[in-house]
N, C-alpha and C positions, 0 to 999 in steps of 0.2 A: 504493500500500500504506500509505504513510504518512496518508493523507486518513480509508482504513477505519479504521487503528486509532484515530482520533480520535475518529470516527462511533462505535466498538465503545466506548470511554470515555463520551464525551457519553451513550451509550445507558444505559450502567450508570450511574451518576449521576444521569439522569432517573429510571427507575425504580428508582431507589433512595429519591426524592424522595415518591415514589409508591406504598407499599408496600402498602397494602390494594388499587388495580389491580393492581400487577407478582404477589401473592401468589391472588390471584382468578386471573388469566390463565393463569399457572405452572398449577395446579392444574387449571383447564378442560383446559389442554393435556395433562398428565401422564395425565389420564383418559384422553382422546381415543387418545393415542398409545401410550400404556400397552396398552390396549384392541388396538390395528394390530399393535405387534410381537409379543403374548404370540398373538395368534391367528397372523400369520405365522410365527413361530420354531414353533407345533407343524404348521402346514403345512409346512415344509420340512425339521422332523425326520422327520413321513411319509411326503413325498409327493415333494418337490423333489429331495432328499439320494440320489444314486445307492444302490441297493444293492449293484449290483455296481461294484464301485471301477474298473477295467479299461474304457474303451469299451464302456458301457452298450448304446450304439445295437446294435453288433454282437450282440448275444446276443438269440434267439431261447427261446421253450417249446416243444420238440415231443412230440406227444401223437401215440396212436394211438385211432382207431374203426374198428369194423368196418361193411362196405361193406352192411347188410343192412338190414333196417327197425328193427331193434334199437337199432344204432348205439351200441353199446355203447361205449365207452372202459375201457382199462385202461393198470396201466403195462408196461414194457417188460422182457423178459429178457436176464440180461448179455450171451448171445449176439447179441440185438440191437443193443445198446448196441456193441458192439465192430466189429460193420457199419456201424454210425451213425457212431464214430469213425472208419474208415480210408477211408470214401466223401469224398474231399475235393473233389467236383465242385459240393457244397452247401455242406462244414461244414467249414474250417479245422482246427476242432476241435471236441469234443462230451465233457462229463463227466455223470457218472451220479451221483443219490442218492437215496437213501430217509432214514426216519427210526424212531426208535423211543423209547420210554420204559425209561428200565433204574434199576436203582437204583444209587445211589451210598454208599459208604459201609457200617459193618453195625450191628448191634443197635438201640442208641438213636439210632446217629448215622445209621439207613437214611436216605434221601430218595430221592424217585422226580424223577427228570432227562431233560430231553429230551436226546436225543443225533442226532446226524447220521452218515450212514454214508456214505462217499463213496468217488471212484474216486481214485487214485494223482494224478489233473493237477486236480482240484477248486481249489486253492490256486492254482495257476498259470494255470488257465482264469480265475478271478476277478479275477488281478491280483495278491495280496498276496503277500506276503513274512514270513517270524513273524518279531516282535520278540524272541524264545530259541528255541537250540537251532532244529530243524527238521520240515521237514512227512513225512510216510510216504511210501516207496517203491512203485514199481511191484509188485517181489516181496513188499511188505508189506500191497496191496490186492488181488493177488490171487486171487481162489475159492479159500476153504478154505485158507491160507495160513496164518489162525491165529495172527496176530502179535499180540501182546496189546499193542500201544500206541496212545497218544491223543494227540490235540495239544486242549489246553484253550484256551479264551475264554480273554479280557483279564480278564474280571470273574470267573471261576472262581479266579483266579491271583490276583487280589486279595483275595477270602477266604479264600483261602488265608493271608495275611497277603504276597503278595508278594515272597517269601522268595528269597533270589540260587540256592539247594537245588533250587526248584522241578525244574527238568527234574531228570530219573532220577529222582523221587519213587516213590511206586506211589498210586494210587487203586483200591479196589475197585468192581467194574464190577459188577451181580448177582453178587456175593461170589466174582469172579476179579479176580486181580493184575493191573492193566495200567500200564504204566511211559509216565509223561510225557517226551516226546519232544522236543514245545514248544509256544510260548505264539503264539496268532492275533493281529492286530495290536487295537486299541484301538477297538470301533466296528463290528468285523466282523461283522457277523450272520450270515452263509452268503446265503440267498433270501429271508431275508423280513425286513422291517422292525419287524415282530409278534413272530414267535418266533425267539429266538437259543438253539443249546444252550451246554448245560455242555462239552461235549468232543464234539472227532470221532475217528471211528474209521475204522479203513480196513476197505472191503468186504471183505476177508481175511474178516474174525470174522463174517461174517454170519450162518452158518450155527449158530455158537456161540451169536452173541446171541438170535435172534430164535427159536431151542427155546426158551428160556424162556417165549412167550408164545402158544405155538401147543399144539396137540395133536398126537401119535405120530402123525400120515396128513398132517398137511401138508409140503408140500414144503419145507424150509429151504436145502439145498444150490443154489448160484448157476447152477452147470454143469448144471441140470436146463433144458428150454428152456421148459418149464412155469411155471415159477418167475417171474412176472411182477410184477418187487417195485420198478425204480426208473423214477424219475424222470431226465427227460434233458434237459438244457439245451445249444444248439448257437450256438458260434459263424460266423457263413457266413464262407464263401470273398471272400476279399479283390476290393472292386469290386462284389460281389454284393446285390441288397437284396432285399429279402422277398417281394414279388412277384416277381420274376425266381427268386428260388428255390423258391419255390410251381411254377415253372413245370419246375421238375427232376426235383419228387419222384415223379411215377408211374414213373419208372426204378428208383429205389429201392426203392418198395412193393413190386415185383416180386421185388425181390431179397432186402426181409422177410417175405415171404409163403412163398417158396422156402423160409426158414428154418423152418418150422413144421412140429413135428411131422405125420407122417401122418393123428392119427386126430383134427386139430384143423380144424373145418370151416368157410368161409368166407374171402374175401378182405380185408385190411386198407389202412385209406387213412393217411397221415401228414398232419398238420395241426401248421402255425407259428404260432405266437400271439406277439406281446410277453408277456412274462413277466409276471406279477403280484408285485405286493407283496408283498402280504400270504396269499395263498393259497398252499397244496403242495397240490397234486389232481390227480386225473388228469384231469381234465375242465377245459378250459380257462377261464378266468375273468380278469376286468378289472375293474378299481381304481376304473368309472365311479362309482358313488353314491359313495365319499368322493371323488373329484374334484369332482363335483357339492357333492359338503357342502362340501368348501374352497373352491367359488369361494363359494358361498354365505357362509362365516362371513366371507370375506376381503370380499364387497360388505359385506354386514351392520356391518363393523367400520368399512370405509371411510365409511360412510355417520355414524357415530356421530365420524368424523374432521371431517366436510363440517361435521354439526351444531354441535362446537366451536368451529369455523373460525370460519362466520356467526356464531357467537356470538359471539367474539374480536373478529371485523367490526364490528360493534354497537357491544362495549365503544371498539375504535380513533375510530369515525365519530363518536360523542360527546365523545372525546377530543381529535380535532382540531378539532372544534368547540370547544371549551374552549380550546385552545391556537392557534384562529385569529389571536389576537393576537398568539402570538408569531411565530408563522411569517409573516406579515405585515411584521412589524419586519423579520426573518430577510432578507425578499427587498427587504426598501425597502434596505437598507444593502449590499446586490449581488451576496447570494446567487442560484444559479439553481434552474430548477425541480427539473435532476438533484438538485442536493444536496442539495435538500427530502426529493425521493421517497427516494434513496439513505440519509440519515438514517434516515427513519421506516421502510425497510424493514429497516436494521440492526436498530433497535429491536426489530424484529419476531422477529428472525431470533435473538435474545438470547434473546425469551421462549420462542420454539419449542424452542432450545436446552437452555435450562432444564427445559420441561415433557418436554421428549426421552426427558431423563439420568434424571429423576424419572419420568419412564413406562416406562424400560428396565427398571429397579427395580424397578417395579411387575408389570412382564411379567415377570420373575425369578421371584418372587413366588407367582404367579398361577401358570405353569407347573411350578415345583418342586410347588405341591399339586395341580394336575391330574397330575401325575406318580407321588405319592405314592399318590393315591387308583387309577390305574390299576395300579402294582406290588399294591397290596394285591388288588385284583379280581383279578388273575393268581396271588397267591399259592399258591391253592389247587391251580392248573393245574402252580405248576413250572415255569415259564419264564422264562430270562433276557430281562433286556428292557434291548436293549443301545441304543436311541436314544435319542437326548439334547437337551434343548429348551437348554439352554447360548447366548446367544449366542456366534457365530461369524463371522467377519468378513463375511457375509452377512446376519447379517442385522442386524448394526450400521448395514452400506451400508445397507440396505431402511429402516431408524430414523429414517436420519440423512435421507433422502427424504420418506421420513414429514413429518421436521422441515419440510425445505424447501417442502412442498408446503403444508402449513399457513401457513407462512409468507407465500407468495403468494397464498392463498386469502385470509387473512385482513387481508394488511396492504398488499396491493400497490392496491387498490379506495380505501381511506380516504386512502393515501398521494398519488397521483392527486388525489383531490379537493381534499387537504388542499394540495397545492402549486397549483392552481386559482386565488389567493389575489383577492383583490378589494382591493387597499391600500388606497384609500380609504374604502372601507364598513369591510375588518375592521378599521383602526386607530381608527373613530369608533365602531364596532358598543359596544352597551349587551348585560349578556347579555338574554335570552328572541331568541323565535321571530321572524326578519322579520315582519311586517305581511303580506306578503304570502304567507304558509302561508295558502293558506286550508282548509276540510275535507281535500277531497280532496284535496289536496295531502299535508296532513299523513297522510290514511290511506294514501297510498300514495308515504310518504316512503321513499326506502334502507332505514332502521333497521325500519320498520316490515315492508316486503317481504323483508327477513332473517329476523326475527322469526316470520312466517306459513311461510315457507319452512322455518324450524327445527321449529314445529310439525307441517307437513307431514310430514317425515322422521320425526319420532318418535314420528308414529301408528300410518307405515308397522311401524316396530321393534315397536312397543307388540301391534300386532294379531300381526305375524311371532313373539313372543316368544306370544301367546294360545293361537296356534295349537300350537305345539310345548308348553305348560303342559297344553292338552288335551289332547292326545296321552299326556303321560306322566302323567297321570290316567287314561286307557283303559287302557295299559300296564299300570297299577299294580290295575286295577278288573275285569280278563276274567275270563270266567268261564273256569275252569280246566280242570273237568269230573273231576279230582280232589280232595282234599281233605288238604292238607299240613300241616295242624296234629293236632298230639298226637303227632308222629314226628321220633324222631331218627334220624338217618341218620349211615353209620359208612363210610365208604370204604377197601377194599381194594385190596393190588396182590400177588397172591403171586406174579407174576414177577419181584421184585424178588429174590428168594434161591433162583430154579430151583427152586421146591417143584414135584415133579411132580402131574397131576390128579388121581392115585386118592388120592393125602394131599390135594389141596384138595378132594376132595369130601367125603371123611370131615371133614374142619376144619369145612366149610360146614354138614354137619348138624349136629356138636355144637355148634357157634355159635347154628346157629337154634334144639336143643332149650332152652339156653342161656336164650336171646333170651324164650323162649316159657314160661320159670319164672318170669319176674320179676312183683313183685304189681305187674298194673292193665296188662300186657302182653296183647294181643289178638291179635296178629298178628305176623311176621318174615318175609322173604322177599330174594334177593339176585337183583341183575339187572347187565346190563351197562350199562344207559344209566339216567337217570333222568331225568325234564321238567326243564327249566332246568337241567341239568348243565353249559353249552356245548360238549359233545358231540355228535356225529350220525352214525348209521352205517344208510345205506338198503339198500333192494336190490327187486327187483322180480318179480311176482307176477301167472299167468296162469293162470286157469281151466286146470285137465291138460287137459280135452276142447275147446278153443280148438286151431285147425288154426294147423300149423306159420307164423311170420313169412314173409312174402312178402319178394322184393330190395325194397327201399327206394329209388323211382324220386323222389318228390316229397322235395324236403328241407324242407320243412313238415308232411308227415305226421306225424301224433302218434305218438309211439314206444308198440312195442305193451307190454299188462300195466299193471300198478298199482305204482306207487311208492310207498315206505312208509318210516318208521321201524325198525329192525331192531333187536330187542332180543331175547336170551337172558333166561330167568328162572327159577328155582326156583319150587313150590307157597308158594302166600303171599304170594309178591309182591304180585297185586293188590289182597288187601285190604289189607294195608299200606300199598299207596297210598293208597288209598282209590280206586281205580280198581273200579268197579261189575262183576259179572260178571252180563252181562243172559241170555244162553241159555247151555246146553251147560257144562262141566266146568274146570277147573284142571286143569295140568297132574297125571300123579303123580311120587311119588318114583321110581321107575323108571326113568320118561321122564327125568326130571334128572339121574341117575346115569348112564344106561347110554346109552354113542353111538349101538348098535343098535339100541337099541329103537323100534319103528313110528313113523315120519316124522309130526309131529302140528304143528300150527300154531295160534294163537291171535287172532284178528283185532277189530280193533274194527268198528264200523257205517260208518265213513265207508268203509275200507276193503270190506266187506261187498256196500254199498250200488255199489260202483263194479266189484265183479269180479262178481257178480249181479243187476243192475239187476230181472229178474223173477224172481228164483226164493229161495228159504231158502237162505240162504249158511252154513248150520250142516250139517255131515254132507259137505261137497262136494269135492273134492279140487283143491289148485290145484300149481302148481310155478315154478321157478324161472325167470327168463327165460335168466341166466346161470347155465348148472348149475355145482356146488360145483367148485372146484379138486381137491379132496382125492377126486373122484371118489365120494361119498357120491350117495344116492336124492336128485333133484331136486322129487320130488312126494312132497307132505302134504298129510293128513287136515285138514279146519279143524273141530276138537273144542270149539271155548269162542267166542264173541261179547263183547266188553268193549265198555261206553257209549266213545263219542268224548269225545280229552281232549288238551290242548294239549302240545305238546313245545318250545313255545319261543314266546316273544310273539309274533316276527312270523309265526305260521302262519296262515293263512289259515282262512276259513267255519270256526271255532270249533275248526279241529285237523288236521295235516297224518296222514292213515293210519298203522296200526300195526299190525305183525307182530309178532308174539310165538313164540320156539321157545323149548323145554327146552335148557339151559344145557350139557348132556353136547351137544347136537346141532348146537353153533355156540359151541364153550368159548373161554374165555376168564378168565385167572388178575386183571385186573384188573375189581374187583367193589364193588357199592355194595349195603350190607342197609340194609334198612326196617324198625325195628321200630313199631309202631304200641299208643300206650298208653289207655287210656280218659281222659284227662283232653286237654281241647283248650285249656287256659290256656298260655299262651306263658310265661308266670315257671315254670311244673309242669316244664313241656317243658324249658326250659331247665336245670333243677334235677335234671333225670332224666340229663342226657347222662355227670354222674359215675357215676351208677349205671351205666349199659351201660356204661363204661370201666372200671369194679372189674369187673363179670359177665365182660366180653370177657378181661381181664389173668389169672382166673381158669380160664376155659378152655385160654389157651395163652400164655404172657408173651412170646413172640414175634412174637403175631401180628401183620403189616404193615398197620398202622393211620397211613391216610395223614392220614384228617379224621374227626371226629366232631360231630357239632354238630347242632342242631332240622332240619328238613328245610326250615323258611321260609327256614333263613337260605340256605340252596343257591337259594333261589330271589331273594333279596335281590342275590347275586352272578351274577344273570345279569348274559350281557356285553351280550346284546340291549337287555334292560332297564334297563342302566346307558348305553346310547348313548343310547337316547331320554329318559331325565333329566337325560345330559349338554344335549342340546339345548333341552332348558327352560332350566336351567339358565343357559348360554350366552348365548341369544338374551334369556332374563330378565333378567342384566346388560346386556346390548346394549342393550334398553328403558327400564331401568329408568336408564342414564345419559343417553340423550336427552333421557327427559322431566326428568329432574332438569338440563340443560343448557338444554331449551325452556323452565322455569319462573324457572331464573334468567335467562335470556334477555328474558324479557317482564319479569320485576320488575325486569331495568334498564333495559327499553326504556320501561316506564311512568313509572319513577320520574326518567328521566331528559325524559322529555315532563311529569310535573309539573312540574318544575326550571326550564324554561326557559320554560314559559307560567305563573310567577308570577306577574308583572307583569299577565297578562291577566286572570289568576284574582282578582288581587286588586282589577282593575277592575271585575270583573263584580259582586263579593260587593258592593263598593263604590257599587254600582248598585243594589241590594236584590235581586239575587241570592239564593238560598237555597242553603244545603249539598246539601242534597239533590241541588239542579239541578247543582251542581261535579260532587256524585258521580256522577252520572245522564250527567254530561258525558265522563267518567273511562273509567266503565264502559262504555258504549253501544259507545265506538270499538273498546274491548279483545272486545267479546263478539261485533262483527262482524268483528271479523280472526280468533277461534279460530271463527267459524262457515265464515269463507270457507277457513280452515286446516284445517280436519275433513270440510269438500266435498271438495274436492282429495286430501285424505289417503285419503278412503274408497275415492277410483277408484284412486289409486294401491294402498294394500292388496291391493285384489281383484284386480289383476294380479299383484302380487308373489306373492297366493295360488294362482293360475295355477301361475306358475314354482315354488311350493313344493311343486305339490301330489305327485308323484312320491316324495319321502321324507317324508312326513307321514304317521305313524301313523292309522288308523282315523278319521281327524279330515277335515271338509269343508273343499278350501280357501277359501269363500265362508261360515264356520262365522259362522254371525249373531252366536252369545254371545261367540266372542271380537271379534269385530267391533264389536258394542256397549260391550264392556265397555271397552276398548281407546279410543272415540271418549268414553264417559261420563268414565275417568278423565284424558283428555289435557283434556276441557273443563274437569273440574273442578279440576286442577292450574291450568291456567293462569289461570281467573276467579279462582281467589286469590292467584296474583300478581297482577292486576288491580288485587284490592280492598285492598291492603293502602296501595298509590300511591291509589286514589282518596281513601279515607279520610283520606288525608295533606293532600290538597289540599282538602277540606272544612276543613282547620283553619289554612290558610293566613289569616292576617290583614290584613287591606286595608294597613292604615298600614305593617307593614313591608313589604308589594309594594312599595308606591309610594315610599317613602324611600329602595328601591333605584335611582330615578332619579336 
């Protein structure tokens, strides 16, 4: 111990000696590793970081489909859930939840908040314990128990201010009293690492809450067996693993099937899944493409580590060259080789150290504004976002590896050579290059085979980051198939103060007569969903004269009917989109008002095209694959055709299907108007949104105005479109420090090959040598190692394009233009480090070469 901390002195003191290396090194490193942890630490707040605190392993997703060619999925009824819980031949235990939007707060201070509705053991199934006060009872979850309390988030409780009062408080729930109970611990998100709510509620209120957002015929009461609202997570039977409990459940399906109403047809299968992250669906799903993207960034990042490394490697190898002499003395006087290597590894492990602390910093940094910019993208949604990029004693550990691996990357290879020592040549050695480098020697010296090796790597980045730049260029360039300029859009929620429907439908028209007085106003119309809202609500759609589903023997068979987009709308809507009505009618006011009025449907062509392949799909009647819950007519008239138009980036052949009903026929109190003005200037637009906020305030000063703003900008915050310019982004930094690592890399690989072949230089000039011929000398070797460094890199690319091609946008992964552009600027970066060392040794002067003898 005593030996190291001498080693750890001598090291600082060296480079201390040394300050333009030690602060060039620090700095390479701080990049490099800066780069490892900020992209580790948001991998492990997504991906690593249990969600569920309690023996992760043990918890299962169980889901129901039905046994038919439909194969529908839906969620589960309490009655269910309560056979799920007390069957313990599968599940130890099993808790139930759903979720909803309610508002919090009233007047000015409304806000619409996600909430969680859960069973009585939710808290206890997870594992947690509240940091105040405590969690709700059996009697206070309930069916229709009616207890008006909540237990809030950590960060609810801090906007709160924190306060010692908190519990017994009251918060207004959709403008009823419900009394804080207590506080969740610090970090807790409930299921998903995405969305965390403001407050949970017990399944008591459920019947309370969720009137508010439904219409008079649907089911709200728990005890109905119809009533198919939560979600269920199980933990298995102690000893048990997931296949062996796959292998249990056709005893149970029997016994959920048993439970189902009379007049409900069909048999149902149970299906275990690992839970997902970031999903709450009935239909099961996996976390694959962002594991895929984290190993991704995490190669990516690693790779921009390697490039530092060799670089580091480079600057060490010339260094010990420089200090052959001393390390020579070192071992004539009876030092060994260990203490040599051990030295120059401490030194090593000093800088890594250094560039560490300064890269953790840098990852701080870097993560608090990807953080920043993802709360704002969420803003609009309302959702707490309770993970935390913070390092945490993990990923300090992962840092501080980080460090160490650099370390032996970079310094354990020069260290080795440098204890190698040759006493008698290094203590007589003159500087420049042995006599015996010859060409190829020199071109395929260590420093140089680093050098092309760094190139390599940062073409690969260069082309990987091209690729993902064109992508979120398509992204940003589709054609839409509507047209979003010249509209602001105003977002409603009238469930947030239990306005019942026939007052939201009167509001709705006097908004739109409203809407439709304003000068230079063309159009208004309110709908539930809008393209780029990060919204989606489908459902599916089969010719009425299409003969009944057959049993579903093949589980590859395509599930019958057409899947679509599902959207409610009032008259106006689509020209306020700017969505084209190419045959047939808008809906009328009638149809929008009245629930009874004749079942009428609105479809675009992709849609059209897929449920009538030969015939006029205007005038045809089609129906529902899953008839309504609420017992409503399954079959509608299709009265109107709208052109095909995108609902989200990544939809596929220019726009995923769309259904369209009148608003009374599929209601719904949370609502987005379009009003649409004759000016298509983005500053006009913008300049207007005060305007429809005086008209709106005008109409009714209460009314639940969640967002108002141009309609581009809804499309500016999609979340799709902000991941795919995240990864520009990303892999753009990734690129963009390689090659700035490859170019300092060559200018001190060159400038350090001028350096020591002075003496030859100045023989040569000394000989009637021309400049020219130096520089021609200079250059020639540099332009055959970035040629033999851009061969290499381009096979490599095209594989890594391979492996990319799965999450790459609309973009080829063999894309020639990023490919070339990507090899054009790696050349051209690096021929001017090149030229800047040849130029230098053109002005090398004979007399002082040779006076250095």
């Amino acid at each position: 111990m005593t030996n190291l901390l001498k080693d750890v002195r001598h090291a600082f003191r060296l480079l201390a000696k040394s300050p333009g290396f030690t602060l060039i090194a620090v700095l390479t490193l701080a990049l490099a590793i800066g780069v490892n942890s900020a992209i580790f630490a948001l991998v492990n707040g997504f991906i690593l970081r249990p969600v569920i605190p309690s023996k992760p392993q043990e918890v299962v997703g169980v889901f129901t489909s039905r046994k038919d060619a439909s194969k529908d999925y839906r969620q589960f009824s309490y009655r269910e859930y309560a056979a799920l819980r007390e069957e313990k031949d599968v599940f130890r235990d099993a808790t139930a939840v759903t979720f909803a939007l309610a508002g919090l707060g009233r007047d000015d201070g409304l806000r619409r908040s996600f909430v969680f509705l859960t069973s009585d053991n939710f808290f206890s199934f997870m594992g947690v314990k509240p940091v105040a006060g405590r969690f709700y009872t059996a009697e206070e979850a309930h069916p229709n128990a009616n207890a008006q309390v909540a237990v809030a988030s950590w960060s609810y409780w801090q906007r709160a201010g924190g306060r010692a009062d908190f519990i017994g408080s009251t918060v207004l729930v959709n403008t009823r009293p419900y009394t804080i109970i207590g506080v969740a611990p610090k970090g807790f998100s409930g299921i998903s690492s995405l969305i965390a709510p403001d407050l949970w509620l017990p399944l008591g209120i459920f019947a309370q809450l969720s009137s508010a957002f439904s219409d008079a015929t649907q089911i709200t009461d728990l005890n109905e067996p119809k009533n198919y609202t939560l979600n269920i997570l199980g933990r298995l039977a102690p000893g048990l693993t997931m296949e062996a409990a796959k292998a249990r459940l056709p005893a149970l399906e029997q016994r959920l099937t048993a439970l189902q109403p009379a007049d409900v047809r069909g048999a149902r299968e149970l299906q275990l899944h690992t839970p997902s992250r970031f999903s709450i669906s009935t239909t099961p799903s996996d976390d694959g493409p962002l594991a895929v993207m984290s190993i991704l960034m995490l190669s990516m990042a690693g790779v921009v580590l390697v490039i530092a490394s060799l670089n580091l490697a480079n600057m060490l190898l010339a260094r010990g060259t420089a200090r052959a002499r001393e390390i020579a003395v070192r071992l004539a006087i009876g030092a060994t080789r260990w203490q040599i290597v051990r030295q120059l590894l401490v030194e090593g492990l000093v800088l890594a150290l250094a560039g560490g602390a300064l890269g953790l910093l840098l990852s701080m940094w870097s993560d608090a504004l990807l953080l920043r910019s993802f709360q704002s993208l969420l803003s609009s949604m309302n959702f707490s976002l309770t993970v935390s990029f913070a390092p945490d004693p993990v990923v300090l550990t992962v840092t501080f590896l980080f460090c160490l691996f650099a370390t032996l990357v970079f310094s354990l290879g020069p260290a080795l050579k440098a204890s190698r020592a040759d006493l008698v040549n290094d203590l007589k050695q003159q500087a420049g290059d042995a006599a015996a480098h010859g060409r190829w020697n020199r071109f395929f010296a260590p420093r140089h085979l680093l050098v092309m090796a760094q190139m390599t790597l940062s073409l690969v980045l260069l082309f990987a980051a091209g690729l993902f730049f064109r992508a979120a260029l398509k992204a940003g360039g589709l054609n839409l198939g509507f047209d979003p300029n010249g509209v602001v859009l105003a977002e409603f929620d009238y469930t947030l103060a239990n306005t019942p429907q026939a007052e939201v439908m009167r509001s709705l028209s006097a908004v739109r007569d409203r809407m439709l007085a304003l000068p230079g106003a063309t159009a208004a119309g309110f709908s539930t969903l809008v393209p780029y809202g990060n919204t989606t609500n489908t459902t599916r759609l089969v010719a009425a004269d299409a003969p009944p589903a057959a049993t579903k023997t093949d589980p590859k068979a395509p599930t019958p009917g057409v899947g679509a987009i599902y959207t409610s709308v009032t008259p106006g809507y689509f020209a306020a989109a700017g969505i084209h009505l190419l045959r047939g009618r808008d809906f009328t006011d009638t149809e929008a008002r009245e629930k009874n009025s004749p079942r009428a449907v609105i479809i675009d062509e992709a849609m059209a095209r897929k449920l009538f392949p030969s015939r006029d799909a205007l005038g045809q009647r089609v129906r529902y694959t899953q008839p309504p819950s609420d017992g409503s007519p399954a079959e509608m008239e299709i009265v109107g055709i709208v052109n095909q138009h995108r609902h989200d980036v990544m939809d596929k052949d220019g726009g995923t299907p769309h259904a369209f009903v009148p608003l009374a026929q599929a209601y719904n109190g949370s609502l987005f108007l379009l009003t649409r003005f004759q000016t298509t200037d983005a500053a006009r637009t913008a300049a207007l949104v005060g305007t429809v906020r005086t008209a709106l305030r005008e109409v009714d000063s209460t009314l639940p105005i969640l967002q108002l703003r141009p309609f581009t900008g809804m499309l500016e915050k999609s979340i799709t479109l902000w991941i795919v310019r995240l990864g520009a982004v990303l892999f753009g930094v990734f690129g963009g420090i390689a090659l700035l690592l490859a170019v300092v890399g060559v200018y001190g690989v060159k400038s350090y090959a001028v350096e020591r072949r002075t003496r030859e230089i100045g023989i040569r000039m000394a000989l009637g040598a021309h400049p020219g011929d130096v520089f021609q000398l200079v250059m020639k070797q540099g332009a055959l190692q970035t040629a033999v460094s851009v061969i290499v890199g381009v096979v490599l690319s095209l594989l890594v394009g391979q492996a990319l091609a799965a999450i790459l946008f609309q973009v080829s992964p063999m894309d020639p233009l990023a490919l070339g552009v990507s090899a054009a600027t790696l050349s051209l970066a690096t021929l001017l480090a090149c030229f800047v060392p040849a130029l230098r040794a053109t002005r090398v002067s004979p007399m002082t070469a040779l006076r250095t003898e």
